[in-house]
N, C-alpha and C positions, 0 to 999 in steps of 0.2 A: 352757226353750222346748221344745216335742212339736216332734214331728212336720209336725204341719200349718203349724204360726206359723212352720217353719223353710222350707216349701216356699212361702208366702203371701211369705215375706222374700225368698225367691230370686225371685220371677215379680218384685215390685215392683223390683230389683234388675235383674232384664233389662229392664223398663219403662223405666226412665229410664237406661240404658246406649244403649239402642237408641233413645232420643228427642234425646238427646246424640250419639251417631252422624249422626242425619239431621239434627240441627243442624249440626255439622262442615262435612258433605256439603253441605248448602242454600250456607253461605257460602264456601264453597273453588269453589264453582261456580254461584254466582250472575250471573257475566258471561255464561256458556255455556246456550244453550238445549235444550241434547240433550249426555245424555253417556252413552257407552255403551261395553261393554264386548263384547272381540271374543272370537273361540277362532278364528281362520283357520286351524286345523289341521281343528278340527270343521265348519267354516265355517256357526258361529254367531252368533247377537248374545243379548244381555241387555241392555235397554233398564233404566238407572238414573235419567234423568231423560228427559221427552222434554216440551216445550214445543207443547201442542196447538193454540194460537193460532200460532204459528209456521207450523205445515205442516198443509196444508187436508187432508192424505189422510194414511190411516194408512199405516206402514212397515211392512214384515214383520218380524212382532218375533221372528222363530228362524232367519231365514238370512242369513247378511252378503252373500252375492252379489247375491243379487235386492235386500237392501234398498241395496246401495251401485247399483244398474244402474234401481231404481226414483227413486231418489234426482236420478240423473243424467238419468232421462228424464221426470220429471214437476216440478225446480224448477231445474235447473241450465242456463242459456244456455251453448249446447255451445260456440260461440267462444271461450268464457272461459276453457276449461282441455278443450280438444280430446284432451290425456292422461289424462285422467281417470281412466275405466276401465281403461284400462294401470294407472296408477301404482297404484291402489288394488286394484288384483286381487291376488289374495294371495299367490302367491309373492313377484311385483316387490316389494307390501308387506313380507312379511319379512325378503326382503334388505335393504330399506333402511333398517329397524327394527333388524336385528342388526348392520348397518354404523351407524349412527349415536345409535338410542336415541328416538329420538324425532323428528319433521317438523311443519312445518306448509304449507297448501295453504290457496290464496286463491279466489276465483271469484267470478262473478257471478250473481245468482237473478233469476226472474223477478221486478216488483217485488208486493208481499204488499198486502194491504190496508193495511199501515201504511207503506209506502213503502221495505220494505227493499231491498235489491237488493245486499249481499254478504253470503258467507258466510267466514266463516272456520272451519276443521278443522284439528285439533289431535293427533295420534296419538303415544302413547308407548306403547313396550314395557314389559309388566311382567314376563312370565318365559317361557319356554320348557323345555319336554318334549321324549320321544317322542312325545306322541298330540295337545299342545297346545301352542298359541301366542298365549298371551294378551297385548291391547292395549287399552286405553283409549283412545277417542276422544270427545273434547268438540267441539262446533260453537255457533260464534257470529254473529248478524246484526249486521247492520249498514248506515244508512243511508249514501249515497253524499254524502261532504260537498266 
């Protein structure tokens, strides 16, 4: 085998590594319509999946503040979880992250063209630094039964 048939075998090799990955990913999170990954130290987002039929307006896909305070002011019925922005602003969140590991948070959305009108959010820590504090968070609709 040269040179090139050995570089040609290594790309095909990340090809279906990485199609294998996003298969994983697709069914570990096929109930959740958005799951996204934080840095609340850098007060970040990295959007990993985001269900565009879901939410009529795009989120800001590189600051977690605005997109958690856009979030609350363009789908979320504020009676429904009046702490909102508290709970989810980022310190409160990492306390309650490095105290527990993980939360979930319920609420009510305006209803959607397909009749949803709750949300469910899912937050789990995944590691912490100096500079960073990473968290996944998955969000799920749901019609009101």
């Amino acid at each position: 085998m040269d040179i090139e048939d050995h570089h040609i075998l290594h790309e095909n090799i990340a090809v279906i590594y990485e199609k294998e990955k996003n298969d994983v990913l697709s069914s570990l999170t096929k109930d959740y319509t958005s799951l996204i990954i934080c840095d609340l130290k850098e007060n970040t987002v990295q959007i990993i999946k985001l269900d565009e039929k879901a939410y009529s307006t795009k989120l800001n896909r590189h600051c977690y503040t605005e997109s958690m305070h856009h979030f609350y002011d363009q789908y979320l019925i504020h009676e429904s979880c009046p702490e909102y922005i508290h709970i989810l602003s980022r310190e409160p969140l990492m306390k309650r992250l490095r105290d527990n590991g993980n939360f979930e948070l319920k609420d009510q959305i305006y209803p959607n063209e397909n009749g949803v009108v709750n949300i469910s959010l899912k937050a789990v820590f995944l590691y912490e630094d100096k500079n960073h504090f990473n968290v996944t968070m998955a969000f799920r609709l749901w019609m009101k039964l």
